[in-house]
VMD Tcl script that draws the C-alpha trace (Angstrom):
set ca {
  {73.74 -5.45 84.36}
  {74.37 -6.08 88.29}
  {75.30 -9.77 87.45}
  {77.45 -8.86 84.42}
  {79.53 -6.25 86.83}
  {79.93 -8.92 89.45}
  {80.92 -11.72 86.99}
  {83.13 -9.79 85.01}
  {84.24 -7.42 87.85}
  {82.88 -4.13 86.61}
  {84.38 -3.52 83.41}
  {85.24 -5.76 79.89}
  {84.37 -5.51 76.57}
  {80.54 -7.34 76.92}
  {79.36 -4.87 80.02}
  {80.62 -2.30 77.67}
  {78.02 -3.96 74.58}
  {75.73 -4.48 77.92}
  {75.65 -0.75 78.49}
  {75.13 0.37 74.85}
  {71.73 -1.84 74.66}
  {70.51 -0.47 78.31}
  {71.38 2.80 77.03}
  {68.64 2.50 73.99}
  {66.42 0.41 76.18}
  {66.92 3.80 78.56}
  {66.43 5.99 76.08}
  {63.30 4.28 74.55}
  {61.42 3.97 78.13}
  {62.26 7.50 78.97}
  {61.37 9.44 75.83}
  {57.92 10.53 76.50}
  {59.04 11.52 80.21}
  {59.61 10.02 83.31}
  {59.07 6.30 84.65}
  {58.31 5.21 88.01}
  {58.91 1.70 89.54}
  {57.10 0.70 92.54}
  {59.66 -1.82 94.27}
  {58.10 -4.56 96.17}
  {59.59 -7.48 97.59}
  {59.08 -9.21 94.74}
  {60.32 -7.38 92.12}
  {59.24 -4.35 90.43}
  {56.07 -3.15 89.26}
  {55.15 -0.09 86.39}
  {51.34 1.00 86.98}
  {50.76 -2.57 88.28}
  {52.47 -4.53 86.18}
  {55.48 -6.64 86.84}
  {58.66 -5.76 85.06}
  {61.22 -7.87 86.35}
  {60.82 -12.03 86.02}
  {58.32 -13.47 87.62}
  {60.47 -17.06 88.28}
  {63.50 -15.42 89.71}
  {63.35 -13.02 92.80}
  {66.46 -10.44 92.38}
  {68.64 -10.31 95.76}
  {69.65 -7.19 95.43}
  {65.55 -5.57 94.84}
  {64.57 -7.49 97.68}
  {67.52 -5.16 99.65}
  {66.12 -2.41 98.40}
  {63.01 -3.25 99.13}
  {63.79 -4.23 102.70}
  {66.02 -1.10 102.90}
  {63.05 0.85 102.64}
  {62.99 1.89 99.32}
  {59.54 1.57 97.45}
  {59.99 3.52 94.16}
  {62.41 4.38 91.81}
  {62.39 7.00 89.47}
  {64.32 7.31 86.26}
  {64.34 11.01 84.92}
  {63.68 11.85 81.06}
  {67.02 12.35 80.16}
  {68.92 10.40 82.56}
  {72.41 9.87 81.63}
  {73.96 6.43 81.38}
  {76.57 7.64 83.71}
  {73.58 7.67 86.08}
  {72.15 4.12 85.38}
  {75.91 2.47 85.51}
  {75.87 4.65 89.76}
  {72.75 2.75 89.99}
  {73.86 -0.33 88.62}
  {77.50 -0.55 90.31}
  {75.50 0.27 93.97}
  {73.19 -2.49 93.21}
  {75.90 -5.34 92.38}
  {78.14 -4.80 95.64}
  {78.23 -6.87 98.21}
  {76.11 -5.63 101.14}
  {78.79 -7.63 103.65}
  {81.33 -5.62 102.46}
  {80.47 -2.75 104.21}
  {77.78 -1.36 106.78}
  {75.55 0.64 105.12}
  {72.22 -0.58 103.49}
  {71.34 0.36 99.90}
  {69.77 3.26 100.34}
  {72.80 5.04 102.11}
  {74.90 3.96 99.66}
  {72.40 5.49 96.51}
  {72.31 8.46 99.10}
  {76.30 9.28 99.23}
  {76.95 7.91 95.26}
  {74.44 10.58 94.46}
  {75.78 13.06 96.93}
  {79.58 12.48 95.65}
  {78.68 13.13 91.90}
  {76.77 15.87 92.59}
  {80.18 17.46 94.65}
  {81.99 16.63 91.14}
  {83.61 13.37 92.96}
  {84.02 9.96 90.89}
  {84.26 7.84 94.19}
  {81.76 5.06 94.63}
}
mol new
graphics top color blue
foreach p $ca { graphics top sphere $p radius 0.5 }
foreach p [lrange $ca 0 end-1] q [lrange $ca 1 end] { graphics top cylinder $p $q radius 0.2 }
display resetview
C-alpha cells in the first residue's frame, strides 16, 4: 500500500482495488481478536515469525523502528479508515517535514479522534 500511494500519489482507481483486498486481508487477520507486530529493524515479526519479505528491507519499518517504535497493534475491528491513517503516515516523505514517524502516528491519531480529516 505505501508504494502504491507514493506511485500513484494517494488516490486512483488500483489503490482503491488495493484497499478492498487489505480490507479482507484486515478483516481475516483480525477476526478472532487482536494482532500484534513486533517491529524490528528488519521487518516485522508475529510471535516470532517474520511477516514482511525476507529479501527486501522496507524503508519506511526501519523508520519506525529507529523512531522507537517496537510494536504495532491492529484492533479487532479496526476500520479501513484506520489502516489507509496508517498507511498514508507510512508513505510520506520523512524530509518533508521534521517530525519522525511516531509524532506523526501520534497527531494523525490525535486529529481523528478531535473529528479532524487533516493528515
Amino acid at each position: 500500500m505505501v508504494r502504491g500511494i507514493r506511485l500513484y500519489e494517494g488516490h486512483g482507481d488500483l489503490l482503491e482495488r488495493l484497499y478492498v483486498e487489505l480490507e479482507k486481508k484486515l478483516r481475516l487477520a483480525t477476526d478472532e481478536g487482536d494482532v500484534t507486530l513486533r517491529v524490528a529493524s528488519f521487518g516485522l515479526l508475529h510471535h516470532g515469525t517474520l511477516v514482511t519479505p525476507e529479501n527486501k528491507r522496507l524503508p519506511y519499518l526501519f523508520r519506525l523502528f529507529c523512531d522507537g517504535l517496537r510494536e504495532l497493534t491492529i484492533t479487532h475491528g479496526a476500520s479501513l479508515a484506520d489502516v489507509k491513517a496508517l498507511t498514508e503516515v507510512l508513505a510520506q516523505d520523512p524530509r518533508a517535514g521534521e517530525d519522525d514517524l511516531v509524532t506523526l502516528l501520534w497527531k494523525r491519531a490525535s486529529s481523528r479522534a478531535c473529528g479532524s480529516s487533516a493528515t
